[in-house]
N, C-alpha and C positions, 0 to 999 in steps of 0.2 A: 527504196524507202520502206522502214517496214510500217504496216496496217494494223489498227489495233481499233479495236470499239467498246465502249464505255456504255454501257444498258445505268442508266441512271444518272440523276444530275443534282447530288444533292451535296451535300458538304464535302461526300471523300471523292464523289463522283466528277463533279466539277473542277475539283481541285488537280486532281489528278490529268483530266483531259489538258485543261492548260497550262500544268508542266511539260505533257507530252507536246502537245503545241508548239511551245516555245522552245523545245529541241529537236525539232524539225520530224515531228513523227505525222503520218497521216491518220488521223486521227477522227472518228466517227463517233458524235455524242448522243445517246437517243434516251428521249425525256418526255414523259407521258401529259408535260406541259410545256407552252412557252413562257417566255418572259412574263409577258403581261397579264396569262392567267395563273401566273405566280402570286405575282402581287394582289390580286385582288382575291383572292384564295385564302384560306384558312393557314393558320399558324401550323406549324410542325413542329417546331420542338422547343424546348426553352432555351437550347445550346449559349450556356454559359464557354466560352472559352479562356482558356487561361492563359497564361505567357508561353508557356513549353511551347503549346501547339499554334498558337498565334504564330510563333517565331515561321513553321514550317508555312504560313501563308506571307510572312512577308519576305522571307526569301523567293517568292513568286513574283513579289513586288505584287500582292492580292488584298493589303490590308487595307482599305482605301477609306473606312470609317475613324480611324482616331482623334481626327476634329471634333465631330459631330456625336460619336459615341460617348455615353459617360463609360469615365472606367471604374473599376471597382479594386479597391485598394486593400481590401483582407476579407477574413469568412470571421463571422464571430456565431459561436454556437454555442447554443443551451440545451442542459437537459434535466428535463422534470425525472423526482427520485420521489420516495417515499417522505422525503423530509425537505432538508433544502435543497433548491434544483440548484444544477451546476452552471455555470457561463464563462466567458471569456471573450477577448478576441484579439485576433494576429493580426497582421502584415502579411502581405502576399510578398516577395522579392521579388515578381513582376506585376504590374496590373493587370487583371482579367478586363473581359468585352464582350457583351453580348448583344449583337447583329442579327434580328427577327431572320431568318433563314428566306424568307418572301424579297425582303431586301437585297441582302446578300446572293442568292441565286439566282436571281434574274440578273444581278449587274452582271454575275459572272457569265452567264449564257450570252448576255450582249456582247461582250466581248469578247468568249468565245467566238461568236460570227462574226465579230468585227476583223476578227483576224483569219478569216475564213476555213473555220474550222466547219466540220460537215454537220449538223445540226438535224436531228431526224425526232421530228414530233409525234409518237404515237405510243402508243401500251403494248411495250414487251410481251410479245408470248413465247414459248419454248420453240416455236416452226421460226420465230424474228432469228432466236438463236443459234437454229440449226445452220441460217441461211447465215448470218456473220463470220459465224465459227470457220463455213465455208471458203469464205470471203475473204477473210483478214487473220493474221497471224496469230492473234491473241482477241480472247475477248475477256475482260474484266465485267463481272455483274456487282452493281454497287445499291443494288435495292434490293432490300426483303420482299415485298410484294405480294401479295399475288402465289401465284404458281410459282413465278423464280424462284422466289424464298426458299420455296417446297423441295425445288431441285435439290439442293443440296443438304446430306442427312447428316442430322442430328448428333452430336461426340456426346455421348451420355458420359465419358468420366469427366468432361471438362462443366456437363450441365447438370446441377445439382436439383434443379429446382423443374419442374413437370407441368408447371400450371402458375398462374400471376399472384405474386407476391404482395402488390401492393395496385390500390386502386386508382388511378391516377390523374390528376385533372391541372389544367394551365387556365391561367386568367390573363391577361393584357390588360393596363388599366392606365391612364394620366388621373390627377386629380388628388393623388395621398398630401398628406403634408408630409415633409420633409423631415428624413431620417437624422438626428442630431448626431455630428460626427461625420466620420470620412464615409463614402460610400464603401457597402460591403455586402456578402452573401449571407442573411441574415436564416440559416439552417437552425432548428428547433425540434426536438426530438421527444415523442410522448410515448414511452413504453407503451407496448399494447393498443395503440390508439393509431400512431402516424407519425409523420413528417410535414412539415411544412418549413419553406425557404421562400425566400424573396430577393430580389437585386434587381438592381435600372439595367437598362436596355433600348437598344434605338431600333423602334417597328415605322410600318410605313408612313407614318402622320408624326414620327419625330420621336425623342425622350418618351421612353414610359419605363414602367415596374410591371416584374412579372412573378405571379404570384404560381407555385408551383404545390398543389397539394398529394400526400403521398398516403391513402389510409391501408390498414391492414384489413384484410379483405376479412367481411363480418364484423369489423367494429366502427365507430360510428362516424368516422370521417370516411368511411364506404358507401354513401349515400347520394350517387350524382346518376344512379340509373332512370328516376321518374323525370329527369330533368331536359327539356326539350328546345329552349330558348336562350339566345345569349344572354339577355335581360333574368331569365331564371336559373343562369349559371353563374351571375356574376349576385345575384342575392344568396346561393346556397354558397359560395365562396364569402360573402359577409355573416351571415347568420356561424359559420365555420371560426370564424376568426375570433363572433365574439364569446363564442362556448370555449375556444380553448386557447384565446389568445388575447386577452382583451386590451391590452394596451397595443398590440396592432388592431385591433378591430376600432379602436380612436382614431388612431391614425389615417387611415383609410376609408370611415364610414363615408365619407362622401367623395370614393373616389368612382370613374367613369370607366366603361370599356374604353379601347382605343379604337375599334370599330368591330362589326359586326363579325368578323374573321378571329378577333383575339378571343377567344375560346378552343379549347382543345379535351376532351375526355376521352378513356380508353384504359386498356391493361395490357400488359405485354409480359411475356414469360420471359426470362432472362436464357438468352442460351447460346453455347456457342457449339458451329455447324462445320463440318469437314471443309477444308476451301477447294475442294475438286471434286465438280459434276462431270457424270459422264451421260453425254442427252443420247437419245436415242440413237443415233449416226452412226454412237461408238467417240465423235469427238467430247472433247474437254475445254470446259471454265470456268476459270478462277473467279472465286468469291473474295469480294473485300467488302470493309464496315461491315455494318447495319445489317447484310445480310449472309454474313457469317459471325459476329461478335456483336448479341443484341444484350447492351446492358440498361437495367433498371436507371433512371434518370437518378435518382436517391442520394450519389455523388457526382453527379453532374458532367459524368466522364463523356457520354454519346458521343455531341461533335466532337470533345477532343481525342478520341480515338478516330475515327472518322478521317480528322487531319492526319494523326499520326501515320495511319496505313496508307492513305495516299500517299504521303512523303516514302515513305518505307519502298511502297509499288514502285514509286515512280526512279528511285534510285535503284533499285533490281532492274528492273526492266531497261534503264541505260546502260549500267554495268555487264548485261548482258550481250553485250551490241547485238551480232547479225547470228546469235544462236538460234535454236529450233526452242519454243514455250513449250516443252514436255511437259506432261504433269508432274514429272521429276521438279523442274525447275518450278513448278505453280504451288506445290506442298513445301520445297524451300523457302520460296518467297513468304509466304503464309507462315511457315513456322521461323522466321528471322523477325517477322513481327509479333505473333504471338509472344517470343520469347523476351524480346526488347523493350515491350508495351503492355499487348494486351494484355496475359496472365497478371500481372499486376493490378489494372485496373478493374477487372472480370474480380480478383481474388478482392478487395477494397468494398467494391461496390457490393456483393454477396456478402462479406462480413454484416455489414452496417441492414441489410436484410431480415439477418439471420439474429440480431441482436446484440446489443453491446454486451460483451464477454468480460468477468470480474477484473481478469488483467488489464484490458481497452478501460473499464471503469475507472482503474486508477489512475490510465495513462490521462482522459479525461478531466478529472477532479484534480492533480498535481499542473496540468495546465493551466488553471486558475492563478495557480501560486510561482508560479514555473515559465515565465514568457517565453522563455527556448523552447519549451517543449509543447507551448501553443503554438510558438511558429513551424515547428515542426509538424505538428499535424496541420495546420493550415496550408502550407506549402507541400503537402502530400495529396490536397488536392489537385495542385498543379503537377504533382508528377508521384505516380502513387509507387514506383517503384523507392523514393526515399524512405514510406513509412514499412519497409520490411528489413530485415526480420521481425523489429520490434514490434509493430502492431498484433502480429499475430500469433509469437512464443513467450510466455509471460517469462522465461529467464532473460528473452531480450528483453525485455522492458523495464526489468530489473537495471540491467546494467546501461539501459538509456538515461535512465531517471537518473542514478547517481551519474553518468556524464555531466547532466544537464545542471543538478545539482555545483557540481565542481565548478560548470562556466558560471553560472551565477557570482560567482564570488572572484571573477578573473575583473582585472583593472581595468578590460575593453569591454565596448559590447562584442562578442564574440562574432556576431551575422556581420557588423560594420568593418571587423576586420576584414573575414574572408574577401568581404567585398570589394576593400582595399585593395589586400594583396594579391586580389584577381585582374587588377592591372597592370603585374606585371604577367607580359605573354610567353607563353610557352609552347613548347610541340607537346606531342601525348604520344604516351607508349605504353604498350601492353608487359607486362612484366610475366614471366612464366617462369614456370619449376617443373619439377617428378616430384611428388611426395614422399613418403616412406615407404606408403603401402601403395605406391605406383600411379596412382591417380594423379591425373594433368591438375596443375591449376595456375592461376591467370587473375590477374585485373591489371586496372585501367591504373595508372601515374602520369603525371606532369612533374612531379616532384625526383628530378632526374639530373644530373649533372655531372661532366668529365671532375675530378679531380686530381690524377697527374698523371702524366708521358711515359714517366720513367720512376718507377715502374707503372703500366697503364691501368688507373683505378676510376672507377666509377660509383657513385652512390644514386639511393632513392630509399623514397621514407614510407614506406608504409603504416597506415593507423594499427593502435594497437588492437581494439575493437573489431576490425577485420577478419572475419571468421577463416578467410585461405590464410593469415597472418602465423600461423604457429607449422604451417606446412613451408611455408618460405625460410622460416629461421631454421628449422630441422635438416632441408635442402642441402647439399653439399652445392649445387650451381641453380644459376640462375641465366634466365635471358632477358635481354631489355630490348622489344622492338620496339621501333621509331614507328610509327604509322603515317603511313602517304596521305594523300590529300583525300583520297576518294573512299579510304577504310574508317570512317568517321561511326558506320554502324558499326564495326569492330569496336570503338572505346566506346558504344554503349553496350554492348553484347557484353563487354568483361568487365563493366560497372557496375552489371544489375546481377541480382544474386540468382542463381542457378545450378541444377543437379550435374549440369555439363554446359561451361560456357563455352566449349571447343565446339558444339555442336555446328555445322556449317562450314566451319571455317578452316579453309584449307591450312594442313600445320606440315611441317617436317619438323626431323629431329636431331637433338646437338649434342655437345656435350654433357657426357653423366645422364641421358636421356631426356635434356631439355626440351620440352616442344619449341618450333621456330613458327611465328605464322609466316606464312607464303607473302610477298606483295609490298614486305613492310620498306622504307626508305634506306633502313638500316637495323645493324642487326647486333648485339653486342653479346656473347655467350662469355658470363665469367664466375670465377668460381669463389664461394662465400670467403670471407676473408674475419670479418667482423661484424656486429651485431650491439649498436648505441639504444641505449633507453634514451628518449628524448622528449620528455612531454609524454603527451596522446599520442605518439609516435615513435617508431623506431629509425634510425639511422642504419641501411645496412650497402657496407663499402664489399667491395668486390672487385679480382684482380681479370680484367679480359685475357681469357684465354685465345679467342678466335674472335672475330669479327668480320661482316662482309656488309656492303654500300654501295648496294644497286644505284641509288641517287632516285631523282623526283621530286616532285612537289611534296614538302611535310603537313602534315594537318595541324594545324594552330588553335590554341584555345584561348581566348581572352576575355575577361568581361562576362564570364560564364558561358559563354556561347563559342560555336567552335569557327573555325575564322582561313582564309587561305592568304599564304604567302604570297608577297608580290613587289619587284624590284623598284625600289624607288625611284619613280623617275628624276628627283636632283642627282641620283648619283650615275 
């Protein structure tokens, strides 16, 4: 059985132990608290989560608050300008939920022991490490901390920023009057000045609102260092809202802490850290979350990365069965999530830092007028790899807007179809080519289908928008894998845009120089035939040349979510 130990127990750290848990790993969780001095313990973070990452706790069967949590149904944001400020607000396509973290990790620790997981109560030192590292196959460190944090150095190309960006302060509060409308993450944006956001959430005494202030260090919502009292944190949070927010500071004048815990101040540098320390021994361990990927709370990514990398870990580390945790495999594992996740959310969250940029401006102000493309940045908070390339190349943005523009004027609502027609289920395949100029390239399709025997043809549709789109029609061949049940990080690896979405991933090679990836269910190498305009879409039929059908379980997509195969038991 292999032995693994988890140094922290916080959203990815927890998460994480009792996936290992539940597939029979032995498993060592050590937490500088227990349950109970969770609870009654100070707030840790305002972790908004969204659907993406919710998804990866209820495939745990972890999501145990959705009765009792309010959800939050869109973001709607404003922004103050020289003249009239901007606003809006979207629909999320899933509901977000935020679960006080004192909540949520204590149940989880209970239950971790409930199922007799090893449970070790004390404050990690580097000597704790040494002796794990010793002891057990793998050790994952899932807290910044302290000295851990320190273990592992700094990637200065990936950390732009040296020192804290923004000064930052949480409130916990019952007592607001009631926001009119659906509930939602109500983000507010004051050049030069700050941030502030607000959304409900369930802390330990039930429903409350958490009020999240973000100032630019030196101006005047940077003012919570004289402050010493929850009672004097919860007036400089009022006195705040009604200098620069005054119709929430009505709303809220006479609202309460939730208890003498909901308080939080502090500042954190934004930075991300190599995920492989080497402690004094000469042994190695992997970093995940918080204490190699510390983002600004600003877009509210924290726990949902958090979740993400745990799911990420914990799918590496099974697919690896009974191998040896080299740092080989520890800086893999780390950069399959890097590349799947976090660089997105890292690159998102630093934008909105660094300032709204003339291009981001318009994307902004045309969402006002433009509901597609509110919802498009709204639902980039739940998954910030949709809002690229266009958030941050203003010729993308160009050519988003006039998208956006064109579905305006279509006879559906555009999101209601897809949503529709994400009912009908499908497998996923990666499609791949050679360029002209020899370069691999690759993404993700569902949009795949035999059409005839004789002679053997295939088709799939790629968008026209699609920046690999103009290296697949140039192509003389192409290959369509099928992906297995268990290469699910493969259709997000050649989903999300990247300088090399091969990276990782084992390939051979076909016809005309096609890459093949390794693993896949099946495999289709054929050669371009023809090329439909069709919409936003192209039609492109292809004659198989070759083909080979390992067999296995395929990976299913339905309903937006990816899904496994399984025999009906009528038939």
């Amino acid at each position: 059985m292999r032995t693994i130990a988890i140094i922290g127990a916080g959203q990815s750290g927890a998460q994480l132990a009792l996936g290992l848990l539940d597939r029979g790993y032995d498993v060592t969780l050590v937490t500088d608290r227990g349950p109970d001095e969770i609870r009654r313990g100070q707030v840790m973070s305002s972790q908004c989560m969204f659907d993406t990452a919710l998804r990866t706790e209820r495939a745990l069967g972890l999501d145990a608050w959705q009765e009792q949590c309010p959800q939050i149904s869109g973001i709607s944001l404003s922004l103050a300008g020289d003249g009239d400020s901007i606003g809006w607000t979207a629909a999320l396509d899933g509901p977000a939920r935020s679960v006080d973290q004192r909540v949520k990790c204590a149940a989880w620790l209970e239950r971790y022991e409930d199922a007799d997981g090893k449970l070790v109560v004390r404050a990690a030192t580097v000597t704790d490490l040494e002796e794990y590292a010793r002891s057990h196959d793998l050790v994952v460190v899932a807290t910044g901390k302290g000295e851990l944090g320190r273990i592992f150095q700094r990637d200065t190309e990936r950390s732009p920023y040296d020192r804290p960006q923004r000064a930052l302060a949480l409130t916990y509060v019952t007592g607001a009057l009631p926001r009119p409308g659906d509930a939602v993450v109500d983000l507010r944006i004051v050049p030069g000045v700050g941030e502030y956001f607000t959304f409900p959430a369930f802390t330990v005494s039930g429903p409350c609102e958490i009020m999240v202030f973000e100032g630019v260090p030196g101006g005047p919502m940077d003012c919570w260092d004289d402050v010493r009292t929850p009672d004097e944190h919860l007036a400089r949070s009022l006195d705040l809202l009604q200098r620069f927010f005054p119709d929430e500071y009505e709303r809220c004048r006479s609202a309460v802490l939730t208890d003498d815990g909901g308080v939080l101040r502090g500042r954190l540098t934004p930075t991300v850290r190599k995920p492989v320390a080497q402690l004094p021994s000469g042994r190695q361990v992997l970093g995940m979350a918080d204490a190699v990927v510390l983002c600004d709370p600003i877009t509210g990514q924290g726990s949902n990365n958090a979740a993400q990398a745990a799911e990420h870990y914990l799918d590496n580390i099974v697919r690896h069965g009974s191998g040896e945790f080299t740092a080989a495999w520890m800086q893999r594992t780390f950069d399959g999530y890097w590349r799947g996740w976090a660089q997105w959310a890292v690159a998102w969250t630093n934008s909105l830092l660094a300032g709204v940029q003339p291009h981001q401006l318009r994307l902004l102000t045309e969402a006002a007028e433009l509901p597609a493309v509110a919802a498009a940045l709204a639902n980039g908070f739940d998954d910030p790899r949709t809002l690229y390339p266009w958030w941050s190349e203003p010729a993308e943005t160009d050519r988003l807007l006039a998208e956006k523009r064109a579905q305006s004027d279509s006879a559906f609502d555009v999101r209601d179809l897809r949503r529709a027609l994400g009912q009908y289920a499908t497998g996923v395949t990666v499609v791949t080519a050679r360029a002209a100029d020899g370069r691999k390239v690759g993404m993700t399709a569902n949009s795949f289908t035999s059409v005839s025997l004789d002679p053997p043809l295939v088709l799939w549709c790629p968008g026209k928008n699609q920046p690999s789109t103009p290296d697949f029609t140039s192509a003389t061949h192409f290959a369509v894998n099928i992906l297995a049940a268990d290469q699910h990080h493969l259709s997000r690896q050649f989903a999300t845009p990247a300088d090399d979405k091969f990276a990782g991933a084992p390939t051979g090679e076909g016809v005309g120089g096609t890459p093949l990836l390794e693993g896949a269910v099946a495999r289709f190498q054929c050669r371009t035939l023809q090329c439909l305009d069709a919409g936003d879409h192209l039609v492109m039929l292809g004659e198989v040349e070759r083909y080979d059908a390992p067999g296995g379980d395929p990976l299913v997509f339905h309903s937006g979510s990816y899904r496994l195969a399984a025999k009906h038991p009528d038939v």
